[in-house]
C-alpha positions as CSV (number, residue, x, y, z in Angstrom):
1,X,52.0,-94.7,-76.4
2,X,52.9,-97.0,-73.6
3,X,54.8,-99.9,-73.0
4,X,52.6,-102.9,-74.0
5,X,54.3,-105.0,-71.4
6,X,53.4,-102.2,-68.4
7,X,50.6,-103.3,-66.8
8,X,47.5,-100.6,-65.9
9,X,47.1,-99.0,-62.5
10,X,43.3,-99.6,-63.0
11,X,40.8,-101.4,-65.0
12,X,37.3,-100.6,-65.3
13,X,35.0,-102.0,-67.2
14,X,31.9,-101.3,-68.3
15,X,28.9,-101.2,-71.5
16,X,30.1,-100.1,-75.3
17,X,28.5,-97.0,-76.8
18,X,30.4,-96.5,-79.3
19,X,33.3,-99.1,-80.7
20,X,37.1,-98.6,-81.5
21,X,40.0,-98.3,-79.6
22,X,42.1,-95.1,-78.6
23,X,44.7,-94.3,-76.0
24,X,44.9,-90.2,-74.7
25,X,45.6,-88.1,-72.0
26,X,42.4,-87.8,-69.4
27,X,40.6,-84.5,-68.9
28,X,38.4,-85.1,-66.4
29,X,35.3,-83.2,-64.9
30,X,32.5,-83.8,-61.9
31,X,30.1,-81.0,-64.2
32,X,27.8,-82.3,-67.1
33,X,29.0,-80.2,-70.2
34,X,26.5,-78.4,-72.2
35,X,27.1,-78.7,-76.0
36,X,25.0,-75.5,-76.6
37,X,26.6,-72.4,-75.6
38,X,28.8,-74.4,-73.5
39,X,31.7,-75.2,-75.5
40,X,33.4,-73.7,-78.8
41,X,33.6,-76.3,-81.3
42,X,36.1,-75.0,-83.4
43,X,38.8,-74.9,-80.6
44,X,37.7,-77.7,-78.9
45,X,37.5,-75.9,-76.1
46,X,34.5,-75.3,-72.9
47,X,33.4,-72.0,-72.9
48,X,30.5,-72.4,-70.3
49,X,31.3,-69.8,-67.6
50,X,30.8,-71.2,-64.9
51,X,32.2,-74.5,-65.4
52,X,35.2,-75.6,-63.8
53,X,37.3,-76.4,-67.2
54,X,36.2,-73.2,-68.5
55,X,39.1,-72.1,-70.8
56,X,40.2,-75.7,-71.3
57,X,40.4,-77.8,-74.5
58,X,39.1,-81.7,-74.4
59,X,40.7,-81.9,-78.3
60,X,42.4,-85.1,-78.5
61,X,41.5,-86.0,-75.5
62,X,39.7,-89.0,-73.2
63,X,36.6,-87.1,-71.6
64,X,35.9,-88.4,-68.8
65,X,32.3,-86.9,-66.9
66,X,28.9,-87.4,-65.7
67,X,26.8,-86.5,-68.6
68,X,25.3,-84.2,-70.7
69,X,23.0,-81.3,-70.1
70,X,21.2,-78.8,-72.2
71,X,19.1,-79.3,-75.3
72,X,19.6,-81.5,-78.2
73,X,21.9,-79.1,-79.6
74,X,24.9,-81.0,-77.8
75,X,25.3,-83.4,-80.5
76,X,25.4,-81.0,-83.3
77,X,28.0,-78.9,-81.2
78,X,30.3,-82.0,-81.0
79,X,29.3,-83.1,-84.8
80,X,30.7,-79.9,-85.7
81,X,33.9,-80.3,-83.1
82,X,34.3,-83.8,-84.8
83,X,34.3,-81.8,-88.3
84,X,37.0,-79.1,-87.3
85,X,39.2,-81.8,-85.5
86,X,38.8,-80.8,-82.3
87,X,36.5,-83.6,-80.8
88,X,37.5,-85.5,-77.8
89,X,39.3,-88.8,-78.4
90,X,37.2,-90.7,-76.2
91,X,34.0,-90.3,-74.0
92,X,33.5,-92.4,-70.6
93,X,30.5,-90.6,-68.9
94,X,28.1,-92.0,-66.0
95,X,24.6,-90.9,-66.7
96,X,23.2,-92.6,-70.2
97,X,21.1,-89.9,-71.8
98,X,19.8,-89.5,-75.6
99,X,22.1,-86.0,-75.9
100,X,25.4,-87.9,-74.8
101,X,24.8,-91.2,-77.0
102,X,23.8,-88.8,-80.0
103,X,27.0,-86.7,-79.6
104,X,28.8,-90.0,-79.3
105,X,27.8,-91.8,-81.9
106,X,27.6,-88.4,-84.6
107,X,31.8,-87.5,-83.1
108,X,32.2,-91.4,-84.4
109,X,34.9,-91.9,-80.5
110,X,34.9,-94.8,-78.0
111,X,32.5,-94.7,-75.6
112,X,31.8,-96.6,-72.8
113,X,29.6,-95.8,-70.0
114,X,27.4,-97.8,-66.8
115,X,30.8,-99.0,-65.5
116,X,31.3,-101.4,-62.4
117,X,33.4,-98.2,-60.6
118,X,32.6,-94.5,-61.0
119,X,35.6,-93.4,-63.7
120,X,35.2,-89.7,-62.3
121,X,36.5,-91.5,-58.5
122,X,39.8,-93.2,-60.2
123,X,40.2,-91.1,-63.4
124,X,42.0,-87.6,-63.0
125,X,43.4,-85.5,-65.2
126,X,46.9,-86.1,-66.9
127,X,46.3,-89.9,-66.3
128,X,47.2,-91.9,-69.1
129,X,43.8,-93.7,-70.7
130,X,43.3,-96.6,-73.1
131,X,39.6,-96.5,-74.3
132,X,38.5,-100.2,-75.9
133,X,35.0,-99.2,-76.8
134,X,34.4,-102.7,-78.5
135,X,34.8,-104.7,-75.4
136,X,33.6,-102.1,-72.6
137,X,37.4,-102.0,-71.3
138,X,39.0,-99.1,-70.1
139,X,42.4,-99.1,-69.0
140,X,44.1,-96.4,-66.6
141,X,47.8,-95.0,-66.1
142,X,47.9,-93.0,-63.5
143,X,49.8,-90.1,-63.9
144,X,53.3,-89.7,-62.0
């Protein structure tokens, strides 16, 4: 956890999805995610092959991407991450669709999207993220 008294590299702020508050490392991605055959939910980890995190796990961690693609299957992919522990901590994503509010809101993590800068241009990974979901806040460490 950081120092309450260091002040964030960048703020963005944007609309709440989903409330509560939670600080994490960033894993970030320019590609939508598909929940259905694109990741393995009990790892936590994306699968999709040719994705560029394929291989990496986004347990425990503030996802930061454009969206979600595939079929309605994505929320009960990330349900069932949620279930097995694996589920991200947080979710900032640009593109509002019924497949990334579902997953949001069934995985129960911050999420905040239709922010006043593009997260994916000032978010990278390793940066140090605090997620206020109530208030549309999103705080950024970058990483050193």
């Amino acid at each position: 956890m950081l120092d309450v008294m260091t002040k964030p590299d960048v703020v963005l702020t944007g609309r709440k999805v989903v409330g509560g508050v939670v600080e994490a490392e960033a894993l970030m991605t320019r590609e939508t995610i598909s929940g259905w055959g694109g990741i393995n939910p009990m790892s936590g980890t994306i699968i999709e092959s040719r994705h560029e995190l394929k291989g990496v796990s986004f347990a425990g961690k503030v996802l930061v991407f454009p969206g979600a693609k595939g079929s309605s299957g994505w929320s009960a992919m990330f349900h069932t991450a949620r279930l097995a522990g694996t589920a991200p901590a947080a979710l900032l994503f640009n593109v509002m669709t019924t497949k990334a509010a579902l997953g949001a809101v069934v995985m129960r993590v911050p999420t905040v999207t239709d922010f006043d800068r593009d997260p994916l241009d000032v978010i990278e990974t390793g940066d140090r993220v605090r997620v206020d979901g109530d208030r549309g806040i999103v705080e950024v460490w970058k990483k050193r």
